[in-house]
N, C-alpha and C positions, 0 to 999 in steps of 0.2 A: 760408337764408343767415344766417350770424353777425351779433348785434348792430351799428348799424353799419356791416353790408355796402353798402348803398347808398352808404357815403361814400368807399369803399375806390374805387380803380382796377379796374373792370373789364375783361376781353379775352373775347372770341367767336374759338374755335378750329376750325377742321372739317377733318377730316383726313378722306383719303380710304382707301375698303375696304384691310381688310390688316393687320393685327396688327401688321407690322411696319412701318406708320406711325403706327398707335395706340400704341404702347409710347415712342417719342422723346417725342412730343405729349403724353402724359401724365407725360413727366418735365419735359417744359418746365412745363408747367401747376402741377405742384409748386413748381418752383423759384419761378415767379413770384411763387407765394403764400406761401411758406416764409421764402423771403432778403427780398420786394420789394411786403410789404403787398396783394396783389392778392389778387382773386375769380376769377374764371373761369367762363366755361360752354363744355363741348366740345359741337359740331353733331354728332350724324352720322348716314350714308345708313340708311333703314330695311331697305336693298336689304344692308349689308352685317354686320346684327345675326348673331349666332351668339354660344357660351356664351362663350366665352373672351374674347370684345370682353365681355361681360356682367360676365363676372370680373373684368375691369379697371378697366373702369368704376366697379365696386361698393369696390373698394380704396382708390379717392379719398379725401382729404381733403374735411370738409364745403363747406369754400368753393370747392371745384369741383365744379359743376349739370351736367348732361348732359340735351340733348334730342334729341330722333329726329325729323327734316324726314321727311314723307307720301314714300310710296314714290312714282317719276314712270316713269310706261313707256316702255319702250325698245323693246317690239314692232316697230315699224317697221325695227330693225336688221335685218341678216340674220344667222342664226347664227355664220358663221365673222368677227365683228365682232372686233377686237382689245380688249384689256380698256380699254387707254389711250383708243381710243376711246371704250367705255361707260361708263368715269369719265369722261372728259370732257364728254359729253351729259349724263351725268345732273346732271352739276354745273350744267351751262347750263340746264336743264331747272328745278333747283331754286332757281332765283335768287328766282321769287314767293316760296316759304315761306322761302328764307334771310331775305328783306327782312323779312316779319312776324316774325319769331326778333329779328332785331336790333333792331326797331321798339320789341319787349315789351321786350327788356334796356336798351332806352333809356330807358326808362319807369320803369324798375325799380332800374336800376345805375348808377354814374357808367361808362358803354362808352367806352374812350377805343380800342380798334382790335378791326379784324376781319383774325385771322391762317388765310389759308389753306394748306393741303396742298400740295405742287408739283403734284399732276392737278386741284385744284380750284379753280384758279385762275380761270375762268369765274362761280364763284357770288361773287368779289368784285364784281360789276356794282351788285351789291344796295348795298355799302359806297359804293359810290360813288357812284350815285343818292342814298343818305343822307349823304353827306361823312364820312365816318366814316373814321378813316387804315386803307389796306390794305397788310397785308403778306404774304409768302410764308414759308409754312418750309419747306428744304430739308430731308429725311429721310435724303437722302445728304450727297456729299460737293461741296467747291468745286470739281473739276473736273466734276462734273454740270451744276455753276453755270453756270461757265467755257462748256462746248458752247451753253446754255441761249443764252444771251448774245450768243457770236458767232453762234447761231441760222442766223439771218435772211442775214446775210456770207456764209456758208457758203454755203447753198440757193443764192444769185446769182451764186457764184463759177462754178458748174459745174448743168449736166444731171443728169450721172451720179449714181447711189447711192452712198452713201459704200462700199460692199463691192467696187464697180468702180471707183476712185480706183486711178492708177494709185501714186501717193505717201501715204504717213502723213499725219493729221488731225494739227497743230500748235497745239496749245491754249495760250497765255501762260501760263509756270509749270508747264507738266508736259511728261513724257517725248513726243514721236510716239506716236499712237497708229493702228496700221493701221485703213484704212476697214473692215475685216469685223468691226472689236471695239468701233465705235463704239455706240453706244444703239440697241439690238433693235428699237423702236419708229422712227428715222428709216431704216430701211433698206431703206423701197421708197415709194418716190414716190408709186406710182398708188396705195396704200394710205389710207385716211381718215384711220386714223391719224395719218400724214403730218404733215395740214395740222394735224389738234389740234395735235399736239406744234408748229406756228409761232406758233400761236393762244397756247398757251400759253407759249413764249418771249415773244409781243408783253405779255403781261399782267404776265410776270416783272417787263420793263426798264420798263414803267406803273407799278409799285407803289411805294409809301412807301418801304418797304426788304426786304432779305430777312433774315431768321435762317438760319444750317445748323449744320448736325449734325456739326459737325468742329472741328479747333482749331488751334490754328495752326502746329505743329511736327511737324502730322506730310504738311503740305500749304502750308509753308515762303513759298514765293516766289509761289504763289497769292494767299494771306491778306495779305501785303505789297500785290498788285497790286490786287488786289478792295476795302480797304479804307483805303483811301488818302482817304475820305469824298467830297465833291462834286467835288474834281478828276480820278477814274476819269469820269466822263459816266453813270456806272452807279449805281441807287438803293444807298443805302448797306447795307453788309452786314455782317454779325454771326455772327464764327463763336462758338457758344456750346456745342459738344461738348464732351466726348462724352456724350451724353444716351444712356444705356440702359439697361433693366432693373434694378430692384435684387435685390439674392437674397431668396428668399424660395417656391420652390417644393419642396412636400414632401410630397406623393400617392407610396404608397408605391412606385412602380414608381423614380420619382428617387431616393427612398429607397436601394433597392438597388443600384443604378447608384454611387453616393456610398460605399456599403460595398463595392462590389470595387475601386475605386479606391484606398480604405484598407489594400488590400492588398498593393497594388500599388510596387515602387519609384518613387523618387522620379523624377519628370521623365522615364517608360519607357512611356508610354503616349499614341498617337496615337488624338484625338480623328476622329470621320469624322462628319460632318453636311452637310445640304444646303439646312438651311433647315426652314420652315414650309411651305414648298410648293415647293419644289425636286423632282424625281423623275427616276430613270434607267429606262431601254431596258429590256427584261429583258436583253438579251444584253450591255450596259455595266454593269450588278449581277453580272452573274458575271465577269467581269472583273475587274471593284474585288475581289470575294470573292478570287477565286483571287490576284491580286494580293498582297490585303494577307497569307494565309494564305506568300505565297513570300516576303513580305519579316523575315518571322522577327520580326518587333515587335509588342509589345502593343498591341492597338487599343481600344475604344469606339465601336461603331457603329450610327447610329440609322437602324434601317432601315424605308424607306418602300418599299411595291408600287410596282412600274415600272409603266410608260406609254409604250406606243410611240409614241406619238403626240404628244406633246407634252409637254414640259421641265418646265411650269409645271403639269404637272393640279391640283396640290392645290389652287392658289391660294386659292380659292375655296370651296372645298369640305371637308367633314369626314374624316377617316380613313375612307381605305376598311375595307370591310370584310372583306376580304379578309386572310388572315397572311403578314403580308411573307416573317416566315421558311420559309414554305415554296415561295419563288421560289430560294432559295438552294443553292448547287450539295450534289449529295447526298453526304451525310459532310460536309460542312465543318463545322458547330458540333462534331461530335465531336473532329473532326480539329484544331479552334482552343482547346479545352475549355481552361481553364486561362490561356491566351495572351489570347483576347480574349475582347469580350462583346457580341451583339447585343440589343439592345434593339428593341423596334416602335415605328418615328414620333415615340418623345417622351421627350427627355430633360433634366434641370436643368439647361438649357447653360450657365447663368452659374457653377452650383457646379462643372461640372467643368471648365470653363477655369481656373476659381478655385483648382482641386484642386494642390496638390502633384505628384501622379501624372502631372499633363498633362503632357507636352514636347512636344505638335503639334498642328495642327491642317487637318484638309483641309477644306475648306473650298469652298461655291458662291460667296464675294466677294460676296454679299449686304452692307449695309453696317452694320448693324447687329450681324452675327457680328462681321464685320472689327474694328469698335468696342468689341465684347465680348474677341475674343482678344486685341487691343493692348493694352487696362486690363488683363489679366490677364499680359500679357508673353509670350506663344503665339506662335512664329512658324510661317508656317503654308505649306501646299501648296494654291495656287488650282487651282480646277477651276469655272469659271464656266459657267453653264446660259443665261441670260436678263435680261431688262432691262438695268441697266446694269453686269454683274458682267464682263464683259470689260474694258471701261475699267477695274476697280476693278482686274484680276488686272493691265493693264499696267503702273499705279501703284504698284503692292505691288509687283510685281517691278522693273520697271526705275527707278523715284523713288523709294519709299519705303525697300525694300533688304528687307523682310520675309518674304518669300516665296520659295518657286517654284513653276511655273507646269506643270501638264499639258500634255503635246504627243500630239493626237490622231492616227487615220489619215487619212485625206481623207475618208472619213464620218464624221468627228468619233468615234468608239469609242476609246477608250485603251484599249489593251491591257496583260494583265497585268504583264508585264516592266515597262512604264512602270509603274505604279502601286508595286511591288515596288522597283523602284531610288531612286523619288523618295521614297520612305515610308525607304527605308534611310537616304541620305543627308539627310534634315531630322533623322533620330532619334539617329545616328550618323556623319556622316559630317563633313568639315570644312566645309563650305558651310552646315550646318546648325549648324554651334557659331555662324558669323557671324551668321547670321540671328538666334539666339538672342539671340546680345549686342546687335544691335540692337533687338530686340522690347522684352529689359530697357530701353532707353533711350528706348524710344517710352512706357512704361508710367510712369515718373517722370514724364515730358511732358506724360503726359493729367492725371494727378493733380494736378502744376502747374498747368495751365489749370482745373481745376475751381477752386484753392483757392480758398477765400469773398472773401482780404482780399485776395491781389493778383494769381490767376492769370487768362491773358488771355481765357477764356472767361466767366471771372466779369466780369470787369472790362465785355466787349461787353453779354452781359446786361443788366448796370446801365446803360449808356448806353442801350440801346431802353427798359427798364423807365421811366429816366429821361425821356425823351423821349414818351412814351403817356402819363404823369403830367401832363405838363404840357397835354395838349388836354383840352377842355373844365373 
């Protein structure tokens, strides 16, 4: 730690498994110490080390420490355990070594809060036990918040799963959202999951305040309702987005990806990702293939081995080892040569949203892409997989105006014609020039909200930054 550091504002951060909770987390942790004099130390699971959290890690600024809590066993689950659930145990699980973590930083640092993950809300027990203020940070968005919130209402109002609602979920500030597109995780009662996800709304509306990962114009009449300070009934909230990656990736395989983009016209090329761990069917990858080959547009697309089994395989996991391209229908790279370009699993996605070249983006509604195309001005085509990427595609398309949305068959497959017409019309069509113009208008917005001296995400920052200053 820097000269000094002991005097500085301390924060204890712990984000839960997933890169793409580590990547916001460590842009907050930046800003903290950049704009707002602080230190920082990030917790995290030893259950969820791999290189790339490694990489990240390693990129920090010196006055942000990083520690690994003792792996804690989860044996007693049963295999087909949902993930939400095993973040959430494990979280509860590691409350003893959270308390020692925060014990030493007390000892060590002026610790004025302990900021948890939205699944790790259980190892705040520790903060609390020691009076230490707790807060949440949300990695999505304020209607994440919003469900989080009314929780508990919800669950009382009705029996039924939200997927058997015979009426749309009606969240303050957002569009109806049908019960089948509400959060993957509450959508079956008898599941453990379940009850985590009450567990974890009860510890939300318990906490000091929350931070999230969004800002205020692009989720309008939420951030009005949510922030309105102690007369909402709700601990105070802080939208401080859009926190996401900075560029900065350049292993030569991005490399190349960035030089056929250079070749490419301007704004003629649809981007096609799914995320870090998103993955399709084999028979939904030839779909999208023969699709995007019939819709006659340049694409970029970063393609992962299917998985019939399940949406989310990668999560967790490393690249398979398997070569995605050769799940792909036969003749298609010959037949796309020149037009598109597939790539395996991994691509600079912030350089090439950033690119010139891009005019689309299809997109899983992951919130962190969503985040990524907006700052870049990308309007995109949702195709939502998991967690909470449904809710995201019904706010992109019917609130926010950004988007359009895939329409499956009744086993969820898009077929090529859909893929082909929505890829024409975002790249060419008039629905896609509108989207466009608003994408441009959401990307002045975010850049707003960051500014240092008076955008409203900066502005929320310094009040929590402010307010953790003042304890102890």
């Amino acid at each position: 730690m820097e000269d000094g550091g002991a005097q500085r504002p301390h924060v204890a951060i712990l984000p839960t498994p997933g890169t793409g909770h580590l990547f916001p987390i460590a842009e907050l942790a930046k800003l903290l110490v950049d704009r707002h004099g602080f230190t920082a130390t990030i917790i995290t699971f030893a259950e969820s080390a791999n290189k790339t959290q490694s990489n990240i890690l390693a990129s920090l600024p010196s006055a942000i420490t990083t520690v690994v809590l003792p792996p804690v066993s989860l044996s007693d689950l049963p295999p087909d355990a949902r993930i939400e659930t095993r973040i959430s145990l494990a979280s509860a699980r590691a409350v003893p070594s959270v308390r020692s973590v925060l014990l030493s930083l007390r000892s060590s640092t002026r610790l004025v809060a302990f900021v948890v993950d939205l699944f790790a809300s259980p190892a705040s027990e520790a903060a609390l036990e020691l009076s230490i203020p707790r807060y949440v940070f949300i990695p999505t968005n304020l209607q994440f918040l919003t469900l989080m919130l009314h929780f508990h209402s919800l669950h009382a109002a009705t029996n039924l799963d939200f997927w058997q609602l015979p009426e749309p979920v009606r969240l303050p500030g957002f569009p109806p959202i049908p019960g089948q597109d509400i959060l993957h995780p509450l959508q079956d009662r008898k599941n453990p999951c379940y009850k985590w996800m009450l567990e974890q709304a009860r510890r939300y509306r318990e906490s000091d305040g929350i931070l999230v990962n969004s800002f205020d114009a692009i989720e309008e009449e939420a951030a009005k309702l949510l922030t309105g300070g102690d007369a909402t009934g709700w601990p105070r909230v802080y939208p401080v987005g859009p926190l996401i990656r900075t560029r900065g990736a350049s292993r030569e395989e991005g490399a190349y990806c960035i030089r056929w983009l250079d070749e490419q016209p301007q704004g003629s090329v649809i981007y096609v990702s799914f995320g870090s761990a998103g993955t399709l069917s084999t028979e939904q990858l030839v779909e999208l293939a023969m699709g995007l080959e019939a819709s006659g547009q340049r694409f970029l697309w970063v393609l992962r081995s299917p998985s019939d089994a399940n949406s989310a395989a990668s999560y967790f996991t490393a690249r398979s080892a398997d070569d995605p391209l050769t799940y792909l229908p036969e003749g298609f790279l010959e037949r796309t040569k020149g037009v598109g370009l597939v790539v395996a699993s991994w691509a600079p996605q912030i350089e090439v949203l950033g690119h010139a070249a891009t005019g689309g983006f299809l997109s899983h509604c992951g919130w962190n892409s969503t985040l990524e195309s907006v700052v870049n001005g990308v309007p995109m085509i949702a195709w939502p997989l998991f967690a909470e990427q449904r809710m995201n595609a019904v706010m992109l398309v019917d609130g926010v105006g950004v988007a359009l949305r895939v329409k499956g068959r009744e086993d969820g497959v898009v077929e090529r014609a859909e893929v082909a017409r929505l890829v024409r019309e975002l790249m060419e069509g008039e629905r896609g020039k509108e989207l466009r113009k608003r994408a441009k208008e959401l990307e002045a917005a975010a850049a707003k909200a960051l500014a240092e001296e008076d955008g409203s995400s900066s502005r929320a920052l310094a009040a929590v930054a402010e307010r953790w200053k003042k304890y102890g």
